[in-house]
N, C-alpha and C positions, 0 to 999 in steps of 0.2 A: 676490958673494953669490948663491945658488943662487935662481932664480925657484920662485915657491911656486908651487902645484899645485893644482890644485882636490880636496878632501878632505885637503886640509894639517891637523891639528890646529891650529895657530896661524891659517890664513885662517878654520878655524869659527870658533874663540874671537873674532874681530876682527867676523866678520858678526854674531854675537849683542851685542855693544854699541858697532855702528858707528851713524850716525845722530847728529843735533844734540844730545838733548835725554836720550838713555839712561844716557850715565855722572852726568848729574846727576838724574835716575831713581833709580839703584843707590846714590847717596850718600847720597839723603834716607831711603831703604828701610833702608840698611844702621844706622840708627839706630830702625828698628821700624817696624809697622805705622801706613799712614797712611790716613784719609779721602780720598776724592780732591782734595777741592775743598784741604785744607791740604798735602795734593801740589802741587799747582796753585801755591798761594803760596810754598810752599820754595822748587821748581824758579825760580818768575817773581822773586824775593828777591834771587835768585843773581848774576843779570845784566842790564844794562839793557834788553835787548830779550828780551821773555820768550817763552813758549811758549803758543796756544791752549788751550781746550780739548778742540778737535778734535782738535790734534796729540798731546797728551798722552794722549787716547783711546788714537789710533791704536799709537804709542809703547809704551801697558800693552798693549793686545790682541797685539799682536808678541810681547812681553816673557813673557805669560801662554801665545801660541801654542808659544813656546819652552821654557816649562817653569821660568823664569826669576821669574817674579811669578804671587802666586797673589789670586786677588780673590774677594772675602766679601761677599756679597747680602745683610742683613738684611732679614725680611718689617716694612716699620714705614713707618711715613708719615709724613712723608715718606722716600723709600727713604734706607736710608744704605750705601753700598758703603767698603771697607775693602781694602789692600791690603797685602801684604807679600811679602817675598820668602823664595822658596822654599828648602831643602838645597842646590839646584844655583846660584841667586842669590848665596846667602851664598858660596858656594863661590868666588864672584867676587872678594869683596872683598879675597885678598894677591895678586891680579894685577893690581885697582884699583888698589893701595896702590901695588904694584913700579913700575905707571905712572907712578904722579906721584912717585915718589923719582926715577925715572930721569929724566922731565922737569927737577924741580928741579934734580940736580946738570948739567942741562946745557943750561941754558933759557937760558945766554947767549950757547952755542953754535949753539943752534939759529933762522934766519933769522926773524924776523918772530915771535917770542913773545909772546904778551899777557900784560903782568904782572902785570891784575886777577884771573888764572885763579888764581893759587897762594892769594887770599883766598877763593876758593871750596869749598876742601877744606880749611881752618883751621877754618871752622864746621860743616863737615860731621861726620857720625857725633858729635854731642854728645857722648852716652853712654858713646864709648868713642874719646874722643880721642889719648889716649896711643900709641893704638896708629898712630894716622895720622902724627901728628907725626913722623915719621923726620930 
């Protein structure tokens, strides 16, 4: 296999949703705009050891630096912020999707698999499940 290169297409796409907490970001997103704080409990839902809300900050600011998540200031008091993902976010989702078909059909090949991941994307995108279920 050919060593990637820095400005490779495929290492950008990989820096924009490498990180712990991003592809379960883009799952809870890809079912619609969320509050942060019921961000906050999708993401922490998902897994037993969850994500602060430091991190998850930091995590959206990346996400929104990239062009990725777009976040919505309501003037109202208490503040209420709202996130969703952007034309280039969504754009995300059938290379999400290609991911985790690829993992499935090969998760018992692959050394050290965790096998509570594949219920992670069962409940994910509610809305438009049909399309994940591959």
């Amino acid at each position: 296999m050919q060593e990637m290169i820095a400005g490779c297409p495929a290492e950008r796409t990989l820096r924009l949703i490498e990180g712990r907490w991003k592809l379960l970001i883009l799952s809870r997103l890809f079912a619609g705009t969320r509050r942060f704080s019921d961000l906050l409990r999708a993401v922490n839902a998902a897994l037993p050891v969850g994500v602060s809300p430091k991190m998850l900050t930091q995590d959206l600011r990346q996400m929104e630096a990239d062009s990725l998540v777009s976040r919505r200031v309501y003037a109202e008091v208490p503040p209420r912020v709202e996130y969703s993902l952007t034309p280039l976010g969504q754009s995300l989702r059938p290379v999400v999707e290609s991911m985790i078909s690829w993992g499935r059909q090969h998760e018992w090949e692959i050394e050290g698999t965790a096998r509570p991941c594949a219920a992670l994307w069962e409940d994910s995108w509610e809305d438009n499940a049909e399309t994940v279920l591959i």
